[in-house]
C-alpha positions, -999 to 999 in steps of 0.1 A, spaced: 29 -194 -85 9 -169 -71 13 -164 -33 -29 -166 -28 -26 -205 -34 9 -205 -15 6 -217 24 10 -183 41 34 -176 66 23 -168 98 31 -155 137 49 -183 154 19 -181 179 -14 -181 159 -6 -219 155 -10 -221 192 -42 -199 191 -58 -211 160 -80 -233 174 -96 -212 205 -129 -198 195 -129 -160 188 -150 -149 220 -116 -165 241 -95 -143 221 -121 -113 222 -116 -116 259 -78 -109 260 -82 -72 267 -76 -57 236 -98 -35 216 -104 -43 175 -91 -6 160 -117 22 167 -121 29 126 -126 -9 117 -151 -10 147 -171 16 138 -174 6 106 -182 -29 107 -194 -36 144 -181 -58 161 -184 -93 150 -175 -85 110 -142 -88 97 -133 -58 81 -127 -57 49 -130 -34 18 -159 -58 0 -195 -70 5 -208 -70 44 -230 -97 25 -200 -118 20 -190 -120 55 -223 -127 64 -224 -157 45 -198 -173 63 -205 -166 96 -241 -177 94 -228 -213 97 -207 -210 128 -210 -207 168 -189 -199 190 -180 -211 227 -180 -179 254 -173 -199 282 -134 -205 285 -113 -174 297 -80 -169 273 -50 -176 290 -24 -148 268 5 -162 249 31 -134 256 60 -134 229 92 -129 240 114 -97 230 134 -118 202 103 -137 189 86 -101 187 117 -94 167 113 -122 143 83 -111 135 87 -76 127 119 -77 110 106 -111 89 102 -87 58 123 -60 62 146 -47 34 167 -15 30 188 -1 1 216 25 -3 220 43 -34 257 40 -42 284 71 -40 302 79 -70 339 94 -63 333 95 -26 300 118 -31 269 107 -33 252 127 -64 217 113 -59 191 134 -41 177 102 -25 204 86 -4 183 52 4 153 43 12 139 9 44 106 -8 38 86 -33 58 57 -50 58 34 -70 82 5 -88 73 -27 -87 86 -48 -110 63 -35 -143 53 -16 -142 27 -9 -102 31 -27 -84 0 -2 -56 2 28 -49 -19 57 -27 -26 84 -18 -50 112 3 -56 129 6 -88 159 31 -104 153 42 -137 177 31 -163 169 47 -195 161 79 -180 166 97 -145 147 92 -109 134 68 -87 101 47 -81 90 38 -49 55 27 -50 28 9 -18 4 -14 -35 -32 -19 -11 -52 -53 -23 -85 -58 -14 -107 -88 -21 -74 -108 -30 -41 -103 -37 -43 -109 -74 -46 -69 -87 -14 -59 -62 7 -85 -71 1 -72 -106 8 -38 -102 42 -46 -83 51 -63 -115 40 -41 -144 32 -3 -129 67 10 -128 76 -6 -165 46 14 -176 59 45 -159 92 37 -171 79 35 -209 59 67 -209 92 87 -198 115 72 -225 123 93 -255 110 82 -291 146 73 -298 147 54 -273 116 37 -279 122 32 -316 156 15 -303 130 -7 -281 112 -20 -303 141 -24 -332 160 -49 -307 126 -66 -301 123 -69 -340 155 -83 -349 156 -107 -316 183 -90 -298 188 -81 -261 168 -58 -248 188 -28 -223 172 -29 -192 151 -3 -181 144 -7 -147 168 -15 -116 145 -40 -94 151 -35 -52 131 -62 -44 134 -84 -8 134 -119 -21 96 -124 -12 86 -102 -37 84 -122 -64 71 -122 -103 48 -141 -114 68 -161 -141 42 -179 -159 25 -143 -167 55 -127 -181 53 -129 -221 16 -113 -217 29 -85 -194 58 -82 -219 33 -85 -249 9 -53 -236 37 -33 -227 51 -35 -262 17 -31 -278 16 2 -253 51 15 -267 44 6 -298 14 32 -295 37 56 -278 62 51 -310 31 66 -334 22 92 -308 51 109 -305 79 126 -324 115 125 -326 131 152 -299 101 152 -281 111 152 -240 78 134 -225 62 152 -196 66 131 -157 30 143 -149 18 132 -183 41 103 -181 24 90 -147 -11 98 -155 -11 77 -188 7 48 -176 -17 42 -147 -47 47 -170 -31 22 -196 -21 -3 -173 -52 -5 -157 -71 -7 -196 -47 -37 -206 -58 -52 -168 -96 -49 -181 -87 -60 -220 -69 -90 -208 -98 -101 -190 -121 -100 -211 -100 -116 -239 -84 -147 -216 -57 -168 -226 -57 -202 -239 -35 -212 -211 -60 -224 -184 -38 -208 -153 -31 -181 -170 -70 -173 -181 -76 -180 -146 -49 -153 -136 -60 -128 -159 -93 -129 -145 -85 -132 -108 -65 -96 -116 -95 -79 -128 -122 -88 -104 -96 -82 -73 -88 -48 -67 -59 -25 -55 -49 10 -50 -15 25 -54 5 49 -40 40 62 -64 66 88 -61 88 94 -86 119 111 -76 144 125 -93 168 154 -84 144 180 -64 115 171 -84 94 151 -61 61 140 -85 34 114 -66 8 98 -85 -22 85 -60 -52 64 -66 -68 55 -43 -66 58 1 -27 51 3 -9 81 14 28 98 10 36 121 38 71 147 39 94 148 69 105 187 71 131 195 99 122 230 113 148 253 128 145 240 164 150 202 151 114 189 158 97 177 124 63 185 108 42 166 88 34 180 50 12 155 31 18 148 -1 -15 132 -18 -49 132 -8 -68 104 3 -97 94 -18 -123 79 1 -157 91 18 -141 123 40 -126 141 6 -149 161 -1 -144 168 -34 -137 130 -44 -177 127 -33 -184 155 -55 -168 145 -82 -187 109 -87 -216 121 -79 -209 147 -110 -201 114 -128 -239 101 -123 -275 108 -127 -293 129 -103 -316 99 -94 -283 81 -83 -271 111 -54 -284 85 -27 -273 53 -37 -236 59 -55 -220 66 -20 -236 44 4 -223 40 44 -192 59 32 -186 34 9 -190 28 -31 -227 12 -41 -223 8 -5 -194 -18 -7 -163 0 -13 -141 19 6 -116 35 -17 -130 52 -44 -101 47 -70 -84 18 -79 -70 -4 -105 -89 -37 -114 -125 -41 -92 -140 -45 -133 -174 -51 -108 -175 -14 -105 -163 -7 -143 -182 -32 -165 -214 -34 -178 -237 -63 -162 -241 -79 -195 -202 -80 -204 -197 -92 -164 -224 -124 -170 -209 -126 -206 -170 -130 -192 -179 -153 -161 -199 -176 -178 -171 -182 -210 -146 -184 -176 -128 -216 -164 -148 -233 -133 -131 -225 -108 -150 -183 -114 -184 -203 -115 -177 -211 -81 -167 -174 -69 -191 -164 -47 -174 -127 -49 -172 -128 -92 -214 -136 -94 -220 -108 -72 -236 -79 -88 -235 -44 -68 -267 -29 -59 -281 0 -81 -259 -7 -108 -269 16 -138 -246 34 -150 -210 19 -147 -181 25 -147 -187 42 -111 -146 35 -106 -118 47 -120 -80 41 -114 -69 76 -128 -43 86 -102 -42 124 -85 -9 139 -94 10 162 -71 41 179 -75 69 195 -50 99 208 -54 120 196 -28 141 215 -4 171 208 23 148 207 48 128 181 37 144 150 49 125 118 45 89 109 28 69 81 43 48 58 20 26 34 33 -7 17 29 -38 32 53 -29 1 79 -7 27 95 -23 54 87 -55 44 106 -30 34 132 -12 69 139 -17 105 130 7 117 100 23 140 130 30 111 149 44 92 122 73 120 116 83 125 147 87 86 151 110 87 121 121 119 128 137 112 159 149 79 145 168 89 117 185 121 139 188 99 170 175 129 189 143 125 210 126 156 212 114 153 248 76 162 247 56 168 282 40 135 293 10 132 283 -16 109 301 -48 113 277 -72 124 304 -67 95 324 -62 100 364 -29 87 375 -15 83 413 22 97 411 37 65 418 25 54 380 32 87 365 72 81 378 62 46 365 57 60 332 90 86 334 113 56 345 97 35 315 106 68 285 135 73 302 143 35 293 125 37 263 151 64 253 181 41 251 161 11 236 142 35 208 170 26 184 174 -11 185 157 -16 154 180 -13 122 152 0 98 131 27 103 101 10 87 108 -16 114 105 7 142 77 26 130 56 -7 125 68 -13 165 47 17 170 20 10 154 13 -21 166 24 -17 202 13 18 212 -4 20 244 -32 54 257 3 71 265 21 69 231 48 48 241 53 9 227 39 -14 254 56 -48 253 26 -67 262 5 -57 238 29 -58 209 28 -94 221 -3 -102 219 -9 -82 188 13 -102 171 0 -135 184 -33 -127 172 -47 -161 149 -46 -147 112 -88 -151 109 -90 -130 136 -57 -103 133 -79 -81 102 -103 -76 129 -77 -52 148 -56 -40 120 -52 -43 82 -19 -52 60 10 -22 69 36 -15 43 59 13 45 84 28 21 105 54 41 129 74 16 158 99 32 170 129 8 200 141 5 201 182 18 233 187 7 222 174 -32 191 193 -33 208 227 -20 227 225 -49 202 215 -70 178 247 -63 184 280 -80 200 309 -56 179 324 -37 153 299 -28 153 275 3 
């Protein structure tokens, strides 16, 4: 069953909170993220889809302003819960007492924002071949298209890598009804699930797609990772489309299929294996490289680029996809057709269809689509579709000893801290070493009495930085709970997390985090002499 129609899980507080009116909660001294603000003022809810949406809602209700909040302050272990409710960690096993891996493990977390969370994650070892997949999943209008992708992205990755052999031995054991060698290693935390009633059409496509694979290539042929990556997101996201538009004569099912296409995600993928580091991006989730300089601290190297309305060269390139007469209209309020924010993705068929085949699918569609405000909604100046594209941006490094960790996550944390910030968090961490940095107070004008207010709170903060057990864990901490002077603030990690899920997306969206640490001493070997 699919977790949208699931009751979600929520803070142990917003069922104290749910009912106050959002001016009562507005009140309690925080301030809704400066990004989400700007771009959707303050009484919209921010999301990825149609202002018009919101709007729709909200016409029909009011709001009292005249009772004060009265703040629900978690305590430290409740806090805890919370964070560490959907933690998971992994350690690649050691083989004679070494370990011959170049990734030694890798600690994810999530915490929801929207209700149910429209984020997911997965981590996979190849079996057939080498490597490994970690891969950040960011739904938007549902979580239908990123529950997907968790499922079926890294068996299409998985495919495109294998061999013809190996492939011809695929499909052989398929033929004559025999077990089927696994291909993937799953490192899942049991609430990522599968959707089991969706399983023999996932498995159906995929053959079709190796089947394909079988006439394409030849025998001895070693397939290419960047080709490899590049053709299974395309794919996937065709058979997404195809299976839409050709439904099921399951009802839940057709309903699935469709739900899928019409939501939308992006994905963020590394694939990792020995010192060959590949990432395939679509869309505004980002992976960013933990190096450790000479003096201990740790930079930031970013590892894919964000495609939204600041790349530059992302604008230029739709634009370059569309008529002249379009230049105004296909980027809109930094947004796609003025609606969307990234501008790749898988599923969002909204932006990829034709009007006619849109009308032509809803209206063969079960009931429940009739209904869809969001599925009857046709973009403003739609002419030439598709205007999106889930074609992922492949970058490639070679890694080196000093690069110790890479941090995947969905843009909740990015829009939360700077990339810099990020590594040192981990950084520091991982080495249990706090570089000591001069205090910094912003600009702000401080008495002395709370500037040794703030020393004798780092100093504290020093021994307590490491209670967490994941590093995903404590970086979320940060995230949430950062106060003007960079340090987690107790109180407002409280009351972050106590937020009532219809109004938490106001502040912050979904966070997931993947946080992989490399083996130096692996990779030094790996690399010829010479280099470092």
């Amino acid at each position: 069953v699919c977790a949208c129609s699931a009751p979600s899980a929520m803070p142990v507080s917003s069922q104290l909170l749910r009912g106050l009116p959002r001016a009562q909660v507005l009140a309690s001294s925080l301030l809704p993220c400066q990004q989400h603000h700007a771009q959707l003022g303050p009484h919209r809810p921010a999301s990825r889809w149609p202002p018009r949406i919101w709007q729709s809602h909200q016409q029909s209700r009011s709001y009292q302003t005249t009772t004060v909040l009265r703040s629900y302050i978690l305590s430290p272990p409740q806090v805890n819960s919370i964070l560490k409710a959907n933690e998971y960690s992994f350690k690649v096993p050691e083989f004679d007492g070494k370990n011959v891996s170049s990734v030694m493990g890798f600690e994810s977390n999530q915490l929801p924002a929207n209700a149910p969370i429209e984020d997911r994650r997965s981590a996979a070892t190849c079996l057939q071949t080498r490597g490994m997949l970690l891969g950040v999943f960011d739904g938007h209008a549902g979580c239908a298209c990123a529950q997907a992708l968790s499922e079926r992205l890294f068996y299409y990755i998985a495919v495109s890598l294998l061999p013809h052999n190996t492939l011809c031995e695929l499909e052989a054991a398929v033929e004559n009804g025999r077990a089927l060698s696994p291909i993937l290693q799953w490192h899942k935390h049991p609430n990522d699930y599968f959707s089991r009633e969706a399983q023999t059409l996932y498995f159906n496509s995929l053959r079709t797609y190796w089947q394909e694979l079988i006439d394409l290539t030849s025998p001895g042929e070693i397939p290419d990772t960047r080709e490899a990556l590049l053709n299974a997101f395309k794919r996937l996201d065709n058979d997404i489309s195809l299976e839409a538009q050709v439904g099921d004569p399951n009802a839940f099912l057709h309903y699935w299929v469709l739900r899928v296409a019409f939501s939308g995600a992006t994905a963020c993928v590394a694939h990792v294996d020995g010192s060959d580091l590949f990432i395939a991006n679509s869309g505004d989730a980002r992976a960013v490289l933990g190096v450790q300089e000479e003096d201990g601290s740790f930079s930031a190297h970013t590892l894919s680029n964000d495609h939204s309305a600041q790349n530059e060269e992302e604008m230029a390139r739709i634009r370059g996809e569309h008529p002249p007469s379009e230049r105004k209209t296909v980027i809109r309020q930094d947004r796609l057709l003025g609606l969307l924010m990234p501008l790749r993705a898988f599923g969002d068929v909204k932006f990829k269809w034709s009007i006619e085949l849109q009308k032509g699918v809803i209206e063969s569609g079960p009931d429940q689509l009739h209904e869809n405000e969001h599925t009857k909604f046709i973009p403003p100046n739609y002419h030439t579709p598709p205007y999106l594209t889930a074609e992922p941006e492949i970058t490639y490094h070679k890694l080196r000893p000093q690069d110790r960790f890479m941090v995947i996550a969905s843009d909740g944390l990015w829009e939360t801290l700077h990339r810099q910030e990020v590594v040192r968090i981990v950084g520091e961490y991982l080495t249990g070493v706090n570089q000591r940095q001069p205090l910094k107070v912003g600009g702000y004008k401080v008495t002395l009495g709370q500037m040794q207010g703030l020393l004798e709170e780092r100093k504290a903060r020093v021994s307590s930085a490491f209670e967490d057990q994941n590093s995903a864990t404590h970086l979320i901490r940060h995230a949430v709970g950062n106060n003007e002077f960079g340090t987690v603030d107790h109180e407002r990690l409280s009351k972050m997390l106590s937020l009532p899920e219809e109004l938490a997306r106001m502040y912050r969206d979904d966070i997931t985090i993947i946080i992989s640490q490399f083996n130096p001493h692996v990779i030094g070997a790996q690399r010829p002499e010479g280099q470092s």
